[in-house]
C-alpha positions, 0 to 999 in steps of 0.5 A: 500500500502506499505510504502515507507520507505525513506519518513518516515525517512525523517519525523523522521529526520533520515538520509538516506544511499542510494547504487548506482547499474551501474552494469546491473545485478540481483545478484550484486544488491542483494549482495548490498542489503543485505548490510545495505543500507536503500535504492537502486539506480539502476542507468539508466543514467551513469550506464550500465543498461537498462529496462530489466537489471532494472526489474530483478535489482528490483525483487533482491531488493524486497528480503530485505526492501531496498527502490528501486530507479532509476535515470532515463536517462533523463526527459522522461516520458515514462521512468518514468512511465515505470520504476514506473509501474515496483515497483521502489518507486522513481525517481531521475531526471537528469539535472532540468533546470527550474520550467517547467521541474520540473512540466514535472517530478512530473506530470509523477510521479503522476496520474490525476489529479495531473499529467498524468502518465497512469495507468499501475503498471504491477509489481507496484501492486505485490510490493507495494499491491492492493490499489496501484492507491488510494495511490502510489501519496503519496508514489512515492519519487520525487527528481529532481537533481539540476546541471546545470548553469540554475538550480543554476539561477532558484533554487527558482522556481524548488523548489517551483513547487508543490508536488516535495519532494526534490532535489538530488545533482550531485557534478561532473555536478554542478562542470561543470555549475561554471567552476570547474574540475567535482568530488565529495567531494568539498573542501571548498574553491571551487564555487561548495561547496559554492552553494551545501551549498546554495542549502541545505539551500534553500531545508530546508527552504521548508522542501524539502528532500535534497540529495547528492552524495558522494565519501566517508564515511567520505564526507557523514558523514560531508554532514549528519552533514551539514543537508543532508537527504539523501546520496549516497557513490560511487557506486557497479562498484567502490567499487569492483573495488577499493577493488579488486585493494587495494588487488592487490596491496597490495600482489605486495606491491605498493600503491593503489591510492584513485580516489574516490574523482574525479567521 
């Protein structure tokens, strides 16, 4: 079966550079793809993208070695088994509140007996090869995001729940469970920042692969510095929107606001 890229990285102690696709279309997710990202997500939550816009998103990203992944919508799994079987490489689950959805989620990514997800890989098989049921277990990325009050009250026990690899930090929606404005790139004085460091370290301790979303470079670079694995830097639908607005306000000669620290 194919390797799954991400998971030798994370062994090798490499960081791991993650695009974000909301945009519901095949050509912009291989435009991303071929820009040196080390991994995809096609994101099914927040993005306007559904199961046919995916397929097609995925078929693009088979054209490099990215590593397809998606952020499903919500701890369904009929979603989860669904997006699998069409040779996405991993999940990242939204809003993980506590151990028993954190089990409900590894187990929809895993076949008996470790879990119950139904045999189906329709275009799993072409992407990642012919022994695909022996070994997609092991393959299969598993990352549950950690950004409810709940979550931050039962972190131990999410981290604890058996083959779940890591966790993926949505700063906006922690930002929310402790009161603060949602955005990303956290100042360090602020609650959110203070819990995604004690999240990071409560990960390490478990050698669970930790991720983060980012608003820029310079944030994801301080975030890989801190110990993170894993980082995502704003998404397709914003770097062509800040960019096309730079330009535009360049030639009119006014100054481009930076929103990027916000969502």
């Amino acid at each position: 079966m194919r390797k799954n890229k991400l998971k030798q990285m994370f062994k090798k102690g490499e960081p791991i550079i993650n695009g974000w696709l909301q945009i519901p279309s095949a050509f912009s997710a291989e435009v991303m793809a071929h820009q040196g990202w080390d991994s995809c997500t096609i994101d099914m939550q927040h993005g306007v993208v559904d199961y046919q816009n995916a397929l097609g998103m995925l078929q693009s990203l088979s054209t490099t070695d990215v590593t397809p992944l998606a952020r499903v919508n919500w701890n369904e799994p009929g979603q989860i088994m669904k997006i699998l079987d069409a040779g996405c490489y991993g999940i990242i689950c939204p809003m993980v509140s506590n151990r028993k959805e954190a089990e409900n989620f590894v187990k929809a990514c895993l076949y008996p007996p470790k879990g119950y997800r139904s045999f189906g890989p329709v275009r799993g098989l072409l992407y990642g090869g012919s022994d695909y049921a022996k070994n997609s277990d092991n393959e299969i990325l598993k990352l549950a995001m950690i950004e409810t009050k709940e979550a931050l009250e039962k972190l131990e026990e999410i981290l604890d729940t058996p083959n779940l690899d890591g966790i993926y930090i949505g700063p906006a929606d922690l930002s929310l469970a402790v009161g603060e404005e949602p955005g990303f790139d956290r100042p360090e004085s602020t609650i959110a920042y203070k819990e995604i460091l004690r999240i990071l370290e409560a990960a390490k301790k478990r050698n669970l692969l930790a991720g983060i979303h980012n608003g820029t470079a310079e944030y994801a670079q301080k975030m890989i510095s801190k110990g993170f694995n894993l980082v995502t830097v704003g998404s397709d639908q914003r770097f062509m929107s800040s960019d096309a607005k730079a330009t535009v306000e360049k030639i009119k000669g006014k100054k481009s606001k930076d929103v990027s620290k916000r969502y």
